[in-house]
C-alpha positions as CSV (number, residue, x, y, z in Angstrom):
1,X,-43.0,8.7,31.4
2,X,-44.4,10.9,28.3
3,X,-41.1,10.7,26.4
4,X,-41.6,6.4,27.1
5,X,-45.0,6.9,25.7
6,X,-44.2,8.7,22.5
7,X,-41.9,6.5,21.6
8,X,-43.8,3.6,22.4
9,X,-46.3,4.8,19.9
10,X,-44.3,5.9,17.2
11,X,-42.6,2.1,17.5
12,X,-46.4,0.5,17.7
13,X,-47.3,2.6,14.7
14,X,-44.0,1.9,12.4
15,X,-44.6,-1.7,13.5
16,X,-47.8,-1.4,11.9
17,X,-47.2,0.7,8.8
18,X,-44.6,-1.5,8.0
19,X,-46.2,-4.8,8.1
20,X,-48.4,-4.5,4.8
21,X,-45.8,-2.6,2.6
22,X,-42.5,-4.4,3.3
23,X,-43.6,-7.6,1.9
24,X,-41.8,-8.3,-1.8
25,X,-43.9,-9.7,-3.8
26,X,-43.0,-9.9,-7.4
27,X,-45.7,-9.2,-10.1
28,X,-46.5,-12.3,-12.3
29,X,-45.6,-11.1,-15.9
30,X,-47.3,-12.9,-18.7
31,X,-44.2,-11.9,-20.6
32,X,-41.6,-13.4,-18.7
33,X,-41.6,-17.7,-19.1
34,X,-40.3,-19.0,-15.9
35,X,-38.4,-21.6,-15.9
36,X,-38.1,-24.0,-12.7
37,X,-35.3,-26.7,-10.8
38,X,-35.3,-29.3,-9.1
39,X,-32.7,-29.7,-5.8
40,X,-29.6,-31.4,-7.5
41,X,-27.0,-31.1,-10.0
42,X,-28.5,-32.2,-13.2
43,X,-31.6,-30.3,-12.9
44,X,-29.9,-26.7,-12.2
45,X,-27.9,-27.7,-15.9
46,X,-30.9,-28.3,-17.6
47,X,-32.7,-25.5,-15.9
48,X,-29.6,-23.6,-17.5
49,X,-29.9,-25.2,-21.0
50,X,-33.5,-24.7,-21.0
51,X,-32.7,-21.0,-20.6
52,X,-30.1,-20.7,-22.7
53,X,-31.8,-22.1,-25.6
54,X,-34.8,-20.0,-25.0
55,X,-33.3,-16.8,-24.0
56,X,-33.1,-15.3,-27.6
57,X,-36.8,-15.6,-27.9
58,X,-38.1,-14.5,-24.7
59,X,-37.3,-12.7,-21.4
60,X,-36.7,-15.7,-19.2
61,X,-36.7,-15.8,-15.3
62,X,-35.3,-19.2,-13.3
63,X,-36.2,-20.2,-9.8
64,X,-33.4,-23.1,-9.1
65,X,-33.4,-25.0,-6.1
66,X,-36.9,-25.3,-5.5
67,X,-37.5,-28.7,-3.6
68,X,-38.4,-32.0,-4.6
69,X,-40.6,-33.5,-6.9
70,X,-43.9,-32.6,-4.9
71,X,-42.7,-28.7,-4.8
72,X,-42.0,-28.2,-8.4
73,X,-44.7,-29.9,-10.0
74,X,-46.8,-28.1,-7.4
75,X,-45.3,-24.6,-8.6
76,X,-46.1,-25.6,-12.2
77,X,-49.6,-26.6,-11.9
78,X,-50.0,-23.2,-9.8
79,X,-48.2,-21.8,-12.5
80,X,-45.6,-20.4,-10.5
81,X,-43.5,-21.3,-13.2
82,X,-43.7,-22.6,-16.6
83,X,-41.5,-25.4,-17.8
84,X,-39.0,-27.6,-16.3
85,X,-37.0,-30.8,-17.2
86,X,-38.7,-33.7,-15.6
87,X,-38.2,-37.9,-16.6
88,X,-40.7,-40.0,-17.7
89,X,-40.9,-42.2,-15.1
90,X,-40.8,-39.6,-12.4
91,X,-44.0,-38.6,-14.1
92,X,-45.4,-41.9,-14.8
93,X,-45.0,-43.4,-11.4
94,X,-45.2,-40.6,-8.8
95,X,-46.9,-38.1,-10.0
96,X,-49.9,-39.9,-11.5
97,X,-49.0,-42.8,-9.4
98,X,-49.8,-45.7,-12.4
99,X,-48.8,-48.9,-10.5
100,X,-46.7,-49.2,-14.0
101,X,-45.6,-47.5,-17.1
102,X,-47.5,-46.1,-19.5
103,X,-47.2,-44.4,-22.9
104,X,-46.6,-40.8,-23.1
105,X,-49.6,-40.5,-24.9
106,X,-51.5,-41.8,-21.9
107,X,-49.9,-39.1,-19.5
108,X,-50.4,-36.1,-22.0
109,X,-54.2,-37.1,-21.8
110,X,-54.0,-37.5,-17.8
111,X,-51.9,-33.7,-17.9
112,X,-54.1,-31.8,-20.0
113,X,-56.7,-31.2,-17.8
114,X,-53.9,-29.3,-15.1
115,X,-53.4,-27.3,-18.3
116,X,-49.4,-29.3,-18.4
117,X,-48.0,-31.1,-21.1
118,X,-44.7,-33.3,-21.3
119,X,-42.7,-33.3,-24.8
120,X,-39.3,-33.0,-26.3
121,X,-37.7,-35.9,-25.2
122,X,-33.9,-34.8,-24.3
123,X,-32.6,-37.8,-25.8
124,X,-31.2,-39.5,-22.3
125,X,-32.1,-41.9,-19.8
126,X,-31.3,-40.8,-16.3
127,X,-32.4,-43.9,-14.2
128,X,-32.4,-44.5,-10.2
129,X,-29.4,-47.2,-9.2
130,X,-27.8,-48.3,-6.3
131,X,-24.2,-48.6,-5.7
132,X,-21.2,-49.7,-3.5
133,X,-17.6,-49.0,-3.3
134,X,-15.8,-51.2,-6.2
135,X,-13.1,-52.5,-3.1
136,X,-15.8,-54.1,-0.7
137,X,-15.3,-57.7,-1.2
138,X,-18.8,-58.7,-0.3
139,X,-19.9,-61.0,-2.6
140,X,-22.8,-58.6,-3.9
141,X,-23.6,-59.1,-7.6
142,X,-26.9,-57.4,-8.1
143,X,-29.6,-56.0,-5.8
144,X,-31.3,-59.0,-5.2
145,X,-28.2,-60.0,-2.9
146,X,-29.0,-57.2,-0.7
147,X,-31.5,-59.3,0.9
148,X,-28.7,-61.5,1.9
149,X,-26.8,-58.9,3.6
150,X,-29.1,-57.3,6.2
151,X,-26.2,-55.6,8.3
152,X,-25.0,-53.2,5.3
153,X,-25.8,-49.9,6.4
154,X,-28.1,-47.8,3.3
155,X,-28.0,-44.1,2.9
156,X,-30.5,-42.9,0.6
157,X,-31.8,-39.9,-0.6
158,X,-35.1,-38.1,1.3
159,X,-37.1,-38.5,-1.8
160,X,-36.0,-41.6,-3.2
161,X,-37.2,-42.8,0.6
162,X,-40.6,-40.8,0.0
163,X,-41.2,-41.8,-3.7
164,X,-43.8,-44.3,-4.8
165,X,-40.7,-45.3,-7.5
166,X,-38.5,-45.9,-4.9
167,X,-37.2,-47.1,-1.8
168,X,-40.7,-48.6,-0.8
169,X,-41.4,-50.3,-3.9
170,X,-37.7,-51.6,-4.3
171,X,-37.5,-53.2,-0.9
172,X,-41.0,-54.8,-1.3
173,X,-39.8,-56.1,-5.2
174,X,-36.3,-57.5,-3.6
175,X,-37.6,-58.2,0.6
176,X,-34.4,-56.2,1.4
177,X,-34.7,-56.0,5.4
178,X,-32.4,-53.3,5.8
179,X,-33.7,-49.7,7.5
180,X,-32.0,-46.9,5.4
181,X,-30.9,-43.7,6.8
182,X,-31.8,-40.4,4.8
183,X,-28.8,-38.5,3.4
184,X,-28.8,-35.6,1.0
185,X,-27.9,-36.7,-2.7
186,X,-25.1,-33.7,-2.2
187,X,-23.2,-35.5,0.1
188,X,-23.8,-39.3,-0.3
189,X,-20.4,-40.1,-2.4
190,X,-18.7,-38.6,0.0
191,X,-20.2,-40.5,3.3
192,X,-20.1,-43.7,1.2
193,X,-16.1,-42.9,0.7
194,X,-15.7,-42.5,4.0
195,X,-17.8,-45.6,4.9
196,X,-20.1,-43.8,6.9
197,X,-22.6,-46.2,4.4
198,X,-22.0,-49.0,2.5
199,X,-24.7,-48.4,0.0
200,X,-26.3,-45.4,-1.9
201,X,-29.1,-44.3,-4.1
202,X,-27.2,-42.8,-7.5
203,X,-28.8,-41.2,-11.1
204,X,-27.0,-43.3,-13.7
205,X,-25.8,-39.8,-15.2
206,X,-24.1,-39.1,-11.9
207,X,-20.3,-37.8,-12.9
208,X,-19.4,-38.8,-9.5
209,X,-19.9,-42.6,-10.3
210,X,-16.4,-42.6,-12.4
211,X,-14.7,-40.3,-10.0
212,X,-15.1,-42.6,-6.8
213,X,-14.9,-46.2,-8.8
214,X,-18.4,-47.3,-7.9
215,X,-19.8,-50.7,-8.5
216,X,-23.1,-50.3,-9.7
217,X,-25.7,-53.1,-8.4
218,X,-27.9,-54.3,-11.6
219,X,-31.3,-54.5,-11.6
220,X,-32.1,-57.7,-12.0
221,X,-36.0,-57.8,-11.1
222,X,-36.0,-54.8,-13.5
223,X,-38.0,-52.6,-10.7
224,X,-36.4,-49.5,-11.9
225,X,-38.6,-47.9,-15.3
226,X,-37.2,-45.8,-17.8
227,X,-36.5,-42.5,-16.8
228,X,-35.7,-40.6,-20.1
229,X,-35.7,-37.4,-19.8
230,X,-38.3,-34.3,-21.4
231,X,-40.0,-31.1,-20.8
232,X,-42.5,-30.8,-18.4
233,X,-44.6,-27.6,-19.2
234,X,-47.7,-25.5,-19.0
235,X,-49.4,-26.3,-22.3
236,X,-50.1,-21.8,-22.7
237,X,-46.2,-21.8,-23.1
238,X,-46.8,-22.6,-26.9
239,X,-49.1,-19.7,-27.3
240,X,-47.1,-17.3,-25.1
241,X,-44.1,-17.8,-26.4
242,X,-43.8,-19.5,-30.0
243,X,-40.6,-18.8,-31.1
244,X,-39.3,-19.9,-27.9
245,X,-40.9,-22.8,-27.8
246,X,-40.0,-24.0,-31.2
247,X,-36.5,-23.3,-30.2
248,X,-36.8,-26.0,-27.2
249,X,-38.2,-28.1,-29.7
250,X,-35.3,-28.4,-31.1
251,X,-33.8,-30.1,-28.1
252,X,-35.6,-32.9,-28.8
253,X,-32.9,-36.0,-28.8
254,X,-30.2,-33.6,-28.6
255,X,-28.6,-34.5,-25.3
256,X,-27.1,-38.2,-25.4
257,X,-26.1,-39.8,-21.9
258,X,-22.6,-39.0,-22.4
259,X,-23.9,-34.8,-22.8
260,X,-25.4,-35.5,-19.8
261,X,-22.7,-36.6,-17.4
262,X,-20.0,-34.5,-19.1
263,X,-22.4,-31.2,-18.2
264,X,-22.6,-32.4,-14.8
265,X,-18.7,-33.0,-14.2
266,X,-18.4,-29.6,-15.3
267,X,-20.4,-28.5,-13.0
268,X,-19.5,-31.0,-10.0
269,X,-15.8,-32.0,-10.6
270,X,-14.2,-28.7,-12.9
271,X,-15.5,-25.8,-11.1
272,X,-17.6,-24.6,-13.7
273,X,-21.1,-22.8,-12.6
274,X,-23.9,-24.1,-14.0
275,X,-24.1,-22.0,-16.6
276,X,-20.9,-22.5,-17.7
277,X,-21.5,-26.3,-17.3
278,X,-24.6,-25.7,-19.7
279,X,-22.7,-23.1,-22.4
280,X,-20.3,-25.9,-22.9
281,X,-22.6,-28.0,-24.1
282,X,-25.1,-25.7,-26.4
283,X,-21.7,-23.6,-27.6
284,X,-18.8,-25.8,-27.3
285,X,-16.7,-22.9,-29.2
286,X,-17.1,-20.5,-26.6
287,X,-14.2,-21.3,-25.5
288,X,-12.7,-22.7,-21.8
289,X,-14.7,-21.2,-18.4
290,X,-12.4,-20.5,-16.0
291,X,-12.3,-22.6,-12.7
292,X,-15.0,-22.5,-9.8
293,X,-13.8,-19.3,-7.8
294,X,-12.6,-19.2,-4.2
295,X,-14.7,-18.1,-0.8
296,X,-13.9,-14.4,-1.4
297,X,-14.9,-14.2,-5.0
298,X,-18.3,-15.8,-4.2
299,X,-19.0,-14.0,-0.8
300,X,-18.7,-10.8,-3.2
301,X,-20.2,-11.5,-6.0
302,X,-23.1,-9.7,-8.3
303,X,-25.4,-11.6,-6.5
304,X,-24.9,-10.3,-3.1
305,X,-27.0,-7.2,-2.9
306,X,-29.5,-9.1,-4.8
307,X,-29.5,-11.6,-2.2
308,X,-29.5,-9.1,0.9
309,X,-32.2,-7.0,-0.2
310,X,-34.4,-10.1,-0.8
311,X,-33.5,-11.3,3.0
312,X,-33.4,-8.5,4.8
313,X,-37.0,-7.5,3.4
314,X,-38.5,-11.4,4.0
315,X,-37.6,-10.7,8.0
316,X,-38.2,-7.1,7.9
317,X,-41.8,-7.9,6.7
318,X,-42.5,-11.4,8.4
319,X,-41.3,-9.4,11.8
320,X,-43.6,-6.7,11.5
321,X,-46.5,-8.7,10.6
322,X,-45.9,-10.7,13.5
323,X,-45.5,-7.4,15.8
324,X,-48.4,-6.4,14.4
325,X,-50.5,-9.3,15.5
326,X,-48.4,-10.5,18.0
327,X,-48.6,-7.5,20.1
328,X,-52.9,-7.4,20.3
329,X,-52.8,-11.3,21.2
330,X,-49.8,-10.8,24.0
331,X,-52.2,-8.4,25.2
332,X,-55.2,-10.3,25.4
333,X,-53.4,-13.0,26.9
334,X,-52.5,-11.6,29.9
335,X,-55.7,-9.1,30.3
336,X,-57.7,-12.3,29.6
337,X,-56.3,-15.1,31.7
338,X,-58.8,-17.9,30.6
339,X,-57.8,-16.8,26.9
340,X,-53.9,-16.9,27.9
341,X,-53.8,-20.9,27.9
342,X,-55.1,-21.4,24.4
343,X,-53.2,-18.0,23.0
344,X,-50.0,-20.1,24.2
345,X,-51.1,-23.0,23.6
346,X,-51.5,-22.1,19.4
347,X,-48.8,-19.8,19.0
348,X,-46.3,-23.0,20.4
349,X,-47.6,-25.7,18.4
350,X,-46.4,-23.7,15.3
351,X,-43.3,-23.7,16.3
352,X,-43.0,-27.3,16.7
353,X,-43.7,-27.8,12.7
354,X,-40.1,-28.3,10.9
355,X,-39.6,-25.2,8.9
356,X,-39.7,-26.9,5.2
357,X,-42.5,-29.5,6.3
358,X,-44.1,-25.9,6.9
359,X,-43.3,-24.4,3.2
360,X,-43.8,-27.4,1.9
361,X,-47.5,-27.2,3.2
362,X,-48.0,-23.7,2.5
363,X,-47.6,-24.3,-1.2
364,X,-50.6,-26.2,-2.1
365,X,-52.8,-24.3,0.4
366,X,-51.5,-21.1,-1.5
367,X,-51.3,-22.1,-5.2
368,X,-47.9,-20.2,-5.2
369,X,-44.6,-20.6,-4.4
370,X,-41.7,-17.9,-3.3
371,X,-42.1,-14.7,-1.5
372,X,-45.8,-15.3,-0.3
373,X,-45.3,-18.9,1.8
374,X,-42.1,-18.0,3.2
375,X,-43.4,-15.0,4.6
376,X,-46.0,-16.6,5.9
377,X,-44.1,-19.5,7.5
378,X,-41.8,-16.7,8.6
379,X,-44.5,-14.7,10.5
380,X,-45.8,-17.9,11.9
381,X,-42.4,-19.0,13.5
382,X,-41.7,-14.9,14.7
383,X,-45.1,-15.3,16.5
384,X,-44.5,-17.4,19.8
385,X,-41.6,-15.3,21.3
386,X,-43.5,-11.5,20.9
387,X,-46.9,-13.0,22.1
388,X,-45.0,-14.3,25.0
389,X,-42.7,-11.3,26.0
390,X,-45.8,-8.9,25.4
391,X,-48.0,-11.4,28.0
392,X,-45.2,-11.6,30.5
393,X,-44.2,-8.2,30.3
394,X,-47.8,-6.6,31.1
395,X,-48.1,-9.4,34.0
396,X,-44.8,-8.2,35.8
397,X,-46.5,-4.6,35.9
398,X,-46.3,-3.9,39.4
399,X,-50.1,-4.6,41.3
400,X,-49.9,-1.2,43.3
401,X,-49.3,0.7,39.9
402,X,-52.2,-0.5,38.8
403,X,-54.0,0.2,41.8
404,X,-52.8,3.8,41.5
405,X,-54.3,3.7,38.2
406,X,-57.5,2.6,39.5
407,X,-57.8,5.3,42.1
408,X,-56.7,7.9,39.6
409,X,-59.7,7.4,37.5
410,X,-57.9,5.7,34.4
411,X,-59.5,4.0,32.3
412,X,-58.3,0.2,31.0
413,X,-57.5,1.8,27.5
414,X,-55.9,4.5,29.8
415,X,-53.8,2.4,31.9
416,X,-52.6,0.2,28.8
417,X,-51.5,2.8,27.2
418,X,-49.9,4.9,30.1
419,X,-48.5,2.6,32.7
420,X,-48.6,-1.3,31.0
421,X,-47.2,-1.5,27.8
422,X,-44.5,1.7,28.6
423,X,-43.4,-0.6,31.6
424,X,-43.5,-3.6,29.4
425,X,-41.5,-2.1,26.7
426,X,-38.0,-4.3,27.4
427,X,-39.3,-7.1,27.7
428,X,-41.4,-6.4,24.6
429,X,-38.6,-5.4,22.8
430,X,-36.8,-8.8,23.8
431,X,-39.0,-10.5,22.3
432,X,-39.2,-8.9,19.3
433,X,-35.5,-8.8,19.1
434,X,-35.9,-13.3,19.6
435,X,-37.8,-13.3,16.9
436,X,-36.2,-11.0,14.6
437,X,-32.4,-12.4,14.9
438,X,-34.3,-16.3,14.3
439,X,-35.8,-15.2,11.2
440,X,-32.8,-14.3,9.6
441,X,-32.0,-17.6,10.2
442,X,-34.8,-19.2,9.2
443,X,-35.2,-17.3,6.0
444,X,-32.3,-19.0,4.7
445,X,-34.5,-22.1,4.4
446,X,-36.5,-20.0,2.6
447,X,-34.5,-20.6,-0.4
448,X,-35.4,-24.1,-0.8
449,X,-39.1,-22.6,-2.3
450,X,-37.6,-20.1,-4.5
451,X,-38.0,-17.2,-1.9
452,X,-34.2,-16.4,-2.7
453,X,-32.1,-15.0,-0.4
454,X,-28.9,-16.0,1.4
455,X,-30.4,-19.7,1.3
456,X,-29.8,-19.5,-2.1
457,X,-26.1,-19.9,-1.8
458,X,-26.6,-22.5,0.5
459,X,-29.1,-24.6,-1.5
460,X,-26.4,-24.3,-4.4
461,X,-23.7,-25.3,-2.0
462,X,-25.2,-28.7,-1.0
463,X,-26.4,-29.4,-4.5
464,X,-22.9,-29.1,-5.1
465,X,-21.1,-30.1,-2.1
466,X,-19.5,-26.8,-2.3
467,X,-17.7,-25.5,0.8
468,X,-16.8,-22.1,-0.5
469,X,-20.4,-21.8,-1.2
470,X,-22.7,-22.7,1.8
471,X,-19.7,-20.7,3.7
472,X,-20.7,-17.8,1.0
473,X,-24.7,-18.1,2.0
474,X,-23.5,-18.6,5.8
475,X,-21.5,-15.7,6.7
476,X,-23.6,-13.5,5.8
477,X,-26.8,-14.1,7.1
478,X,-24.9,-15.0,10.7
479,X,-23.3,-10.9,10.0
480,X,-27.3,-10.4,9.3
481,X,-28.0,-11.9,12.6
482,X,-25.4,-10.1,14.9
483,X,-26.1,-6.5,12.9
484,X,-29.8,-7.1,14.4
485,X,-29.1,-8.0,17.5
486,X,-26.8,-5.0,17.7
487,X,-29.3,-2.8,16.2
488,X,-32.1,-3.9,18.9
489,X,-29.7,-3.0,21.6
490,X,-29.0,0.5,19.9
491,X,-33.0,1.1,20.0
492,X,-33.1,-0.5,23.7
493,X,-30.5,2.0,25.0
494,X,-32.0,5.0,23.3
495,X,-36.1,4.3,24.6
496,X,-35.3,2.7,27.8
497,X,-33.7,5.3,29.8
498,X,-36.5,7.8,28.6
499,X,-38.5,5.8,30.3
500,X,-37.6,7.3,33.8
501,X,-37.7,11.0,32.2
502,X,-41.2,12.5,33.7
């Protein structure tokens, strides 16, 4: 029973140690101009061109992938990052939310006091459409026939659902009475070529469009604004870094609409990574990027130990923290049995919030985005199964144990610490083995906020409908999740046994 309790306590304190020093939270360097992406093809490009362009005049960081509209503006004004390519009407219309389109003039003055600016326009105009295979003989000439065709089935975007630019304000404009379905802009030529839908929401810069022989629907009611693309910054960029910034300048009408969807066929139809897709444009001498690579060359590349370290220490510290706290409140839920109900109660409901719908939310509340939400959203979702384990565990103590313990003289500090939570200790480490193998899964979501990780490869993979590449962010973090599991049964059979040693 010693040997139990010495290892109980060295786990309890580990557990503890552990919780404040794991987390990896990078260090904001004013040197350093962050540079920020949307969740889609074009905006990982620019991302790339941005950094290229500005690379020779600064030390540049990117966080790609980082969410929609709402999340990156968010991480700029929090100054998470520092510039990212935006369009005009995106700004206009649902970020200031102007029931119509103003001068850029008008939004710089709306911006400035955020501390944001918008400039250097790119020199293209990426606007929202809708489209339809070119074979459907339907009769549809323009949008406004939608409205005549209620049973066509509409797969759009999650955000172009969500935006105040689009799907609501579109089917009021047209009194279209369909119900669209959200779809990932990743995969929506590909469920509209296999007529899972007959309709989707497309950027007119898509390189897709050509590939697939889509009919584009005109607008006829002229809903749609102008969405020319520019720099959306923090307006200290100019100060911080001038000789960058002069360089982006220089951007300014550079990129025609034919740039534009050439970069993203690179990217989406020749292989080419991003960066490649964006070299080709900035420095077409360079000469021609080999093809995508195949599942093994991406499982294995440079980024991997990059991307394990970053994973393995967002569950190692989000687990402990939750040990850490979980633990205490397992305890007072079953030593407290009025408290046990609400303790339960709490630690469920958070586990009923979607995992991004919790990131999401954790970003404005923080003023950051990254590491510091996803660990937090990760310790809240590792809480419910160690708070439970820990409660049911102490509960199964045996009643003439504790009557023992009573007769004995023990104290209830005493008989915690000597006959409850050693006797507890498998089902305590059950939980914690629940929680630890479902946070390596759900730290791959993680990657959607810029917390990096295996999610990153994912993210990337969807953006680019990329098999080899969600497989690349896949296998690994389910190896993650079976090396923990074993790892937790290793520690079970070495403190377990020891538990009937006197």
């Amino acid at each position: 029973m010693r040997a139990a309790i010495r290892h109980w306590h060295r786990l309890l304190l580990g557990i503890c140690v552990c919780a404040p020093c794991l987390s990896p939270l990078p260090a904001v360097a004013d040197d350093v101009l962050r540079i920020g992406s949307k969740r889609f093809t074009e905006s990982y490009v620019l991302s790339e061109v941005i950094a290229q362009t500005a690379a020779p005049h600064a030390r540049v960081e990117q966080r790609q992938g980082l969410g929609n509209t709402a999340i990156v503006f968010e991480a700029l004004k929090s100054g998470s990052i520092d510039i990212y390519a935006e369009y005009l009407g995106t700004i206009d219309l649902e970020i200031l939310r102007h029931a119509a389109p103003t001068s850029l003039e008008q939004i710089n003055r709306e911006l400035a006091p955020s501390g944001i600016g918008a400039a250097v326009r790119l020199g293209f105009n990426n606007t929202y459409a809708l489209a339809m295979r070119a074979g459907d003989d339907n009769g549809l000439r323009n949008i406004s026939g939608l409205a005549k065709a209620p049973g066509l089935r509409l797969g759009l975007s999650h955000e172009f659902l969500g935006r105040a630019d689009g799907w609501p304000g579109l089917a009021s404009r047209y009194r279209l009475p369909q119900k669209p379905s959200g779809l990932d802009h990743g995969i929506a030529y590909e469920a509209l070529a296999a007529r899972q839908v007959d309709v989707i929401d497309i950027y007119s810069t898509d390189a897709k469009i050509r590939q697939y022989g889509l009919r584009v629907l005109p607008d006829d009611a002229g809903y749609f604004p102008r969405y020319d693309a520019l720099l959306l910054y923090r307006l200290d960029v100019e100060r911080r870094f001038p000789a960058a910034w002069q360089a982006l300048r220089r951007l300014e009408g550079r990129i025609s609409e034919a740039d534009m969807i050439a970069m993203n066929a690179a990217a989406e139809l020749e292989g080419k990574s991003f960066t490649e897709a964006a070299k080709s444009f900035l420095s077409p001498d360079a000469g021609k990027a080999p093809a995508r690579d195949g599942l093994w060359r991406k499982l294995f590349d440079d980024s991997l130990w990059r991307l394990t370290r970053e994973h393995i220490l967002l569950v190692l510290a989000s687990v402990a923290a939750a040990a850490a706290i979980g633990i205490p409140l397992g305890i007072l839920a079953a030593y407290r049995r009025r408290l046990r109900q609400a303790v339960m109660a709490l630690v469920g409901v958070l586990q009923t919030v979607p995992a991004l719908a919790l990131f999401a939310m954790l970003i404005p509340l923080l003023g950051a985005i990254g590491t510091l939400p996803a660990l937090i959203a990760l310790f809240l979702y590792a809480l419910l199964p160690i708070v439970r384990n820990t409660a049911t565990g102490i509960e199964q103590v045996p009643h003439g144990l504790r009557l023992a313990a009573l007769a004995l003289g023990l104290t209830p500090r005493d008989r915690l610490l000597h006959i409850d939570l050693p006797l507890a200790l498998p089902v305590i480490l059950a939980g914690l083995k629940t929680a630890s193998v479902m946070s390596v899964g759900t730290a791959t979501i993680a990657a959607f906020i810029g917390a990096g990780g295996y999610g990153e490869r994912i993210v990337t993979g969807l953006a680019l409908n990329d098999n080899d590449m969600l497989l690349a962010g896949a296998i690994p973090a389910a190896a993650l999740a079976l090396l923990t599991q074993w790892l937790f049964e290793q520690l079970e059979k070495r403190l377990l046994p020891k538990m009937h040693v006197d």
